[in-house]
C-alpha positions in Angstrom: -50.6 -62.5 29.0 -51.5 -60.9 25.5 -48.7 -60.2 22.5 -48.8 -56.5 23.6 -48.3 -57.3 27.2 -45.3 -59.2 26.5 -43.8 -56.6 24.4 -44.5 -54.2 26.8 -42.7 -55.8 29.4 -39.6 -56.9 27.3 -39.0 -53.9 25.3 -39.0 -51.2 28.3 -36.8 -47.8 27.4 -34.9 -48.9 30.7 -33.8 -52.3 28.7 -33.3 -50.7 25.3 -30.9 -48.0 26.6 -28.8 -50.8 28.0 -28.7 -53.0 25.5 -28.3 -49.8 22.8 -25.8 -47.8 24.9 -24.1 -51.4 25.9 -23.5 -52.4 22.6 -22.4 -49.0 21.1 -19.5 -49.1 23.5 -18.5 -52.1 23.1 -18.0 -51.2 19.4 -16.5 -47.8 19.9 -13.9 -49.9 21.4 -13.8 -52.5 18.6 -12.9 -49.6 16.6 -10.3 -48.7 18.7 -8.8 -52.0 18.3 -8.7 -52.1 15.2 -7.1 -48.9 14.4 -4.1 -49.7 16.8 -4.1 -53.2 15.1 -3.3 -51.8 12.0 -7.0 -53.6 10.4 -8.7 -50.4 9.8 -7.7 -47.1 7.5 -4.0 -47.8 7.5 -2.2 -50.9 8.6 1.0 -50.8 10.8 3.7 -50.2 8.5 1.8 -47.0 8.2 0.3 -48.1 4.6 -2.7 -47.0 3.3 -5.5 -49.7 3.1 -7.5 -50.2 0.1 -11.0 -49.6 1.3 -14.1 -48.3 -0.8 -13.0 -44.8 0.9 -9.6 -45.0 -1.0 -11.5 -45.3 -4.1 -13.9 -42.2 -3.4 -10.9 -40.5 -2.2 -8.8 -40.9 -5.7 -12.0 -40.2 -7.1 -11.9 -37.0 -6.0 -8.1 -36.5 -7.0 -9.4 -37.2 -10.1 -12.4 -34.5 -9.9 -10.0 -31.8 -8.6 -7.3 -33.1 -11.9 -11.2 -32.6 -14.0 -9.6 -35.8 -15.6 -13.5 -37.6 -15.7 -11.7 -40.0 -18.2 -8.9 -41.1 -16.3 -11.4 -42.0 -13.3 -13.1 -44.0 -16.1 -10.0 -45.8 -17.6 -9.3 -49.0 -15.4 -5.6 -48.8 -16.3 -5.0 -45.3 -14.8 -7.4 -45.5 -12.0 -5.5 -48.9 -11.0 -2.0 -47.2 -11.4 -3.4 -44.2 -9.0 -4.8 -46.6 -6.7 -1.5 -48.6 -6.2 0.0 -45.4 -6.4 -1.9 -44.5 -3.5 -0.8 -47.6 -1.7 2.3 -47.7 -1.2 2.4 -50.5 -0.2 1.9 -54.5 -1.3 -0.8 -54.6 -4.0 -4.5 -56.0 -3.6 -5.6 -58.9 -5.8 -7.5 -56.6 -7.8 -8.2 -52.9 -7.6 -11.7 -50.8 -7.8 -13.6 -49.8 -11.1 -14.5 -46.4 -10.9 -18.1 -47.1 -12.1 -19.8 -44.0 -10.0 -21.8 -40.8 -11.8 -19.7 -37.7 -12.7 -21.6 -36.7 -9.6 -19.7 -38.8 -7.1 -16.5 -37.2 -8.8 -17.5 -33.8 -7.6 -18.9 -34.9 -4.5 -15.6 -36.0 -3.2 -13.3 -33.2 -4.5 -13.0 -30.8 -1.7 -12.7 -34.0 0.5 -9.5 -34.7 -1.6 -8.0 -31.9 -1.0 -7.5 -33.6 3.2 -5.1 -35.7 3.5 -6.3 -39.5 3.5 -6.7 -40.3 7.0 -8.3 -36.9 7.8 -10.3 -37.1 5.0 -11.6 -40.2 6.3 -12.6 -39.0 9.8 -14.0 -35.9 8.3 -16.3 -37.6 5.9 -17.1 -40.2 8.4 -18.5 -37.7 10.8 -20.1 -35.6 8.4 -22.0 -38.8 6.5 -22.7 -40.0 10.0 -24.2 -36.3 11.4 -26.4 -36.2 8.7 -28.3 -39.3 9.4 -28.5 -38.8 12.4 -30.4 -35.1 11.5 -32.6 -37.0 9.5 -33.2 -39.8 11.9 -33.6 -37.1 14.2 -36.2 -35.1 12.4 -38.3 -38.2 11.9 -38.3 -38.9 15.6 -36.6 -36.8 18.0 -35.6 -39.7 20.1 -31.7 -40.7 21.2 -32.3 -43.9 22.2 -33.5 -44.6 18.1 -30.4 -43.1 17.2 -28.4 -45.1 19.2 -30.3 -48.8 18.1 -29.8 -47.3 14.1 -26.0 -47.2 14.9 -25.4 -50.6 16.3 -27.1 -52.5 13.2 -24.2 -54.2 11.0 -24.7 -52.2 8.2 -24.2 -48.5 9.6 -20.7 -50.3 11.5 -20.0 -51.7 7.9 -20.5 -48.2 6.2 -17.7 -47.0 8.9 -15.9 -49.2 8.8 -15.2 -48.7 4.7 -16.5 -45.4 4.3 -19.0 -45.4 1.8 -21.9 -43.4 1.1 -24.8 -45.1 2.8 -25.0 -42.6 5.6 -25.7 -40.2 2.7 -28.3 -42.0 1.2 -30.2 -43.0 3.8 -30.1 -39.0 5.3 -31.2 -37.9 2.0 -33.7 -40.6 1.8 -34.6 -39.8 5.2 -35.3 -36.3 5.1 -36.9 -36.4 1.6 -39.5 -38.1 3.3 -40.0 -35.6 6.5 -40.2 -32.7 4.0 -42.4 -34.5 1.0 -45.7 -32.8 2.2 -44.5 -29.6 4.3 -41.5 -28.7 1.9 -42.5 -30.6 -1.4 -39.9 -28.4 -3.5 -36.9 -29.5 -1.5 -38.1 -32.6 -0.7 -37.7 -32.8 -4.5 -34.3 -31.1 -4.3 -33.2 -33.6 -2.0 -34.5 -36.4 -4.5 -33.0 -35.2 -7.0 -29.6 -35.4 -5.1 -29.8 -38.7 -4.9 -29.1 -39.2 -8.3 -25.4 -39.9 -7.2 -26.8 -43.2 -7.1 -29.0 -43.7 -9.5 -30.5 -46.6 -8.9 -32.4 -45.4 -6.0 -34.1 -43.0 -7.8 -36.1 -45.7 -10.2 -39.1 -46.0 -8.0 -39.4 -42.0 -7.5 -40.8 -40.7 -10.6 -43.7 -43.5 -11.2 -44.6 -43.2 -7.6 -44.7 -39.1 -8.0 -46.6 -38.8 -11.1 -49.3 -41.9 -10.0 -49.8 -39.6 -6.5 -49.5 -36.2 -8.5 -46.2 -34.5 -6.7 -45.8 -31.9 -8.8 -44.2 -29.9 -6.7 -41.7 -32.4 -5.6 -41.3 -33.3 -9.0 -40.3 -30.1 -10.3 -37.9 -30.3 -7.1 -36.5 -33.2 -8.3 -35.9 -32.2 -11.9 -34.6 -28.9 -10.7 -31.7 -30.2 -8.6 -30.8 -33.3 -11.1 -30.9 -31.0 -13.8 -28.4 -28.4 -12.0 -25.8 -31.3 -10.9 -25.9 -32.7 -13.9 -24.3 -29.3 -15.5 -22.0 -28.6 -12.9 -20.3 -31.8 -13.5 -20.7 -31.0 -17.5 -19.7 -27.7 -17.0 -16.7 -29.1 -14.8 -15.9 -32.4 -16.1 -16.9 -32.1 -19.7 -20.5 -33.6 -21.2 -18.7 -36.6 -22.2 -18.5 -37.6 -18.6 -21.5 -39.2 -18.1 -21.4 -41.0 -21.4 -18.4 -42.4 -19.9 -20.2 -43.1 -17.0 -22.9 -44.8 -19.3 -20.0 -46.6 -21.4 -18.5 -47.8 -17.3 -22.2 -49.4 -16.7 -22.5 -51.3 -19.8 -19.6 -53.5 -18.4 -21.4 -54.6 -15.4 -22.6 -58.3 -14.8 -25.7 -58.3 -15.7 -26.8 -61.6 -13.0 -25.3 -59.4 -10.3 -24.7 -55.6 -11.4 -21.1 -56.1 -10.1 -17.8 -54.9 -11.9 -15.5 -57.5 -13.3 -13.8 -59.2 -11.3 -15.5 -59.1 -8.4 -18.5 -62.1 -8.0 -20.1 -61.8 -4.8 -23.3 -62.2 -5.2 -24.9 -62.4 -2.1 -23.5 -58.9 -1.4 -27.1 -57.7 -3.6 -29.5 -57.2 -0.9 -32.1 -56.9 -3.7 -34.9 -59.5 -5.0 -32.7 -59.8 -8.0 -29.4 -60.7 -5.5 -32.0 -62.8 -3.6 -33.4 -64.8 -7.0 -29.8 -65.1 -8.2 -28.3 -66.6 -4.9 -31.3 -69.3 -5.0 -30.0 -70.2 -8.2 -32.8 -68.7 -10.5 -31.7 -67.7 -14.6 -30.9 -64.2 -14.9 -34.2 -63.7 -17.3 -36.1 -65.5 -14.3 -34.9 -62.9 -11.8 -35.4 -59.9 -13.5 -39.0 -61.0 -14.2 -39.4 -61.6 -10.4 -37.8 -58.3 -9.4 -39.2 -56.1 -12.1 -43.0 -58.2 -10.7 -42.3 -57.5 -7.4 -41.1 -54.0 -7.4 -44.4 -53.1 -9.6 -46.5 -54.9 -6.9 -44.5 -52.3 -4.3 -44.9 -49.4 -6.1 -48.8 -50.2 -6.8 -49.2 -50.9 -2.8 -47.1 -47.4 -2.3 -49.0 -44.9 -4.1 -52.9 -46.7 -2.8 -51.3 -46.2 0.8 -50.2 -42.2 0.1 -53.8 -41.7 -1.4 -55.4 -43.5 2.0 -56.4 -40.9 4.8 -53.7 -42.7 6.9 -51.0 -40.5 8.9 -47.9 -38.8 7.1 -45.6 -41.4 8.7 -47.1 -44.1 7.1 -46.8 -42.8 3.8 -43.4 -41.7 4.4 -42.3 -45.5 5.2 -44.3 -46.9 2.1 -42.5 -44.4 -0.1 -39.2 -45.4 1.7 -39.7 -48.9 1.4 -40.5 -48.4 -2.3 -37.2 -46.6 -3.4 -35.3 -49.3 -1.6 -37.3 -52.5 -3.1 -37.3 -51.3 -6.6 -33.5 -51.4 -6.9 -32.0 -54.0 -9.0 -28.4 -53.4 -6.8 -28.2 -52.5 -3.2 -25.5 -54.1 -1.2 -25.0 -54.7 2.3 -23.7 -51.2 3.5 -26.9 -49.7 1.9 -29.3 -51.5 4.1 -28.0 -48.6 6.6 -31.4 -46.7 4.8 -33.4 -49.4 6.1 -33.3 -47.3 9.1 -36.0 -44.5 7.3 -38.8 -46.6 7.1 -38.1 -48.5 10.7 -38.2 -45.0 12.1 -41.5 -43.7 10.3 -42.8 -47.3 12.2 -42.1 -46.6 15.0 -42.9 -42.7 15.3 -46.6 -44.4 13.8 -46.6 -46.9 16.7 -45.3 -44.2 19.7 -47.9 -41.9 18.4 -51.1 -44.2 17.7 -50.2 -47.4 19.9 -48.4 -50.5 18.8 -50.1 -53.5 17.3 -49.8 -57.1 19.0 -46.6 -58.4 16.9 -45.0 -54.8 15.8 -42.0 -54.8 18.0 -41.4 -58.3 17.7 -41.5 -58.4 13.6 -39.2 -55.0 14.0 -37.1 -57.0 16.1 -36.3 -60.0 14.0 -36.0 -57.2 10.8 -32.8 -55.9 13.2 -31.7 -59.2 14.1 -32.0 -60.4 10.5 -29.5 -57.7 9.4 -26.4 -59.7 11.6 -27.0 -62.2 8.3 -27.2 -59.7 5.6 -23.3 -60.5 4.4 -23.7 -63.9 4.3 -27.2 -64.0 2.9 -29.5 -61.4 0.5 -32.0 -60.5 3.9 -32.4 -57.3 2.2 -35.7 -57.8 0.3 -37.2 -59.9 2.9 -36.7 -57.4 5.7 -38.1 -54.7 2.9 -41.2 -57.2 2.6 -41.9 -57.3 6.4 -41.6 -54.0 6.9 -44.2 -53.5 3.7 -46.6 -55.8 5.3 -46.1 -53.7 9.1 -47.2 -50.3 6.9 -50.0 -52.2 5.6 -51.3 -54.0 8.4 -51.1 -50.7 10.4 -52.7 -48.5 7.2 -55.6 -50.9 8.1 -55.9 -50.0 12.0 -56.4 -46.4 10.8 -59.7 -45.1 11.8 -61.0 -43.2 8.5 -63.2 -40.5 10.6 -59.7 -39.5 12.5 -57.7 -36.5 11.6 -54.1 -36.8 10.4 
């Protein structure tokens, strides 16, 4: 019996849809659990838990208040958060350390009470990445697998804006050749976290996406003066001023120190114990190499969904900070795969290095998996660029 063979017979739709549906169920009802256990949003004495959404959500208190500077000032954001509470306080409360952007982002979602401003962020992050896993393959069954991965029940379980990223991320891809402007637009967007945007506009200008890049600069340059316009200018040099005080080996806030939370090459240098000079100079090397390997597969006559995964793969490997939740976005260039493989044939090994990429992500808060899984998934796009038959159509 051949690779192929064997992963024909082991991954069937039959036995994906019960594994997929299986395991979505069983943590529907984890959920469940945990919200009558008092271990999710609120506890049982009815008090508000401090969760990354609480911080978004007094984030937004302090976007509708236009007070940018008391979002920025770790004394008042900690009195609102324990405010907030009203309850027994944490060991240590959030920075606010998030672009103007994120401020207005999360104002009219202040304006919901906490625990229905949860839900209705939750299942308005969580519809759009489904759209945009949806408009990369029109499959359920890929939906369903993308939900069950620990990182998208993480990004539920806290709240945060992964679901956001990875749909923008997503369907910036889908629309780069059909739609170049608002692909750009939707680039641009991303600029709420702006360290997903570093790849973008060396990638853009090597491949000559003019179109997109005006896109990009269009919708950047319009958020930015909204929040000027509604926050003051000054905000984002208070959002500068909020960055200068991360740790530099780890991109974290003070106090928190968990490094392996940094699914990035840096995160993985650091955890193996490598200086902080040594690490930069391997992730700045190795996000180069990505970005070179990028832009010579969009200039290949290979098919749309290849491109789209190299692209996807690049924004994601040039980040110096990425942590666990955001692996959620690793979904995008997985999905461009596998669309690729349904429409062309898989390769002998495909499924099975896909495979251990999901199962690698049960690891990824205990251990940086992050840029190794990015890797992989690089070397599928390559591997497959090479299988392209240069007198085909695409």
């Amino acid at each position: 019996m051949t690779i192929s063979q064997a992963e024909d017979a082991i991954f069937t739709r039959r036995r994906l849809s019960l594994w997929g549906y299986g395991v979505l169920a069983a943590n529907l009802g984890s959920f469940v659990f945990r919200w009558f256990a008092g271990n999710w949003i609120i506890d049982k004495a009815g008090h508000q838990k401090l969760n990354d959404f609480a911080s978004f959500w007094l984030g937004g208190r302090f976007g509708l208040m236009r007070d940018a500077a008391g979002a920025y000032n770790y004394s008042t954001y900690s009195a609102a958060q324990a405010l907030a509470l009203n309850g027994p306080p944490p060991a240590t409360f959030f920075h606010w350390v998030y672009p103007p952007t994120v401020l207005l982002l999360f104002a009219p979602i202040a304006l919901l009470p906490y625990t229905a401003a949860f839900f209705a962020w939750a299942a308005a992050g969580l519809s759009f990445y489904m759209v945009a896993l949806y408009e990369i393959l029109p499959d359920s069954l890929l939906i369903v697998i993308a939900l069950v991965s620990p990182p998208v029940l993480k990004n539920i379980f806290i709240g945060h804006t992964a679901f956001l990223l990875a749909g923008l991320l997503g369907l910036s891809m889908v629309f780069i050749s059909r739609r170049p402007y608002l692909s750009g637009m939707l680039m641009g967007a991303l600029t709420y976290k702006p360290q997903f945007v570093l790849f973008l506009p060396l990638a853009l200008l090597i491949t000559g996406q003019w179109r997109v890049i005006a896109g990009a600069i269009a919708s950047a340059s319009i958020l930015f003066g909204v929040t000027a316009l509604a926050f003051g200018a000054d905000s984002w040099f208070l959002f500068l001023r909020a960055s200068k005080e991360l740790n530099p080996t780890n991109l974290l806030p003070p106090p928190f120190n968990v490094e392996f939370l940094n699914q990035t090459v840096l995160g993985l240098m650091h955890e193996i114990g490598a200086g902080m000079t040594v690490g930069w100079v391997v992730h700045l090397a190795v996000a180069l190499l990505m970005t070179a390997l990028a832009c010579q597969i969009w200039m290949k006559q290979v098919p749309q969904s290849l491109k789209a995964a190299a692209f996807s793969i690049g924004v994601m490997i040039a980040t110096p900070y990425m942590l666990a939740y955001d692996l959620t976005a690793l979904s995008v260039p997985a999905a461009f795969l596998v669309e690729d493989g349904l429409a062309r044939g898989f390769l002998p090994g495909d499924r099975l290095v896909l495979t251990i990429c999901f199962l690698a992500l049960f690891l990824c808060f205990n251990f940086a998996v992050g840029p190794i899984i990015l890797l992989a998934l690089m070397g599928l796009v390559m591997r497959r660029a090479r299988s392209v038959d240069p007198t085909a159509s695409h």
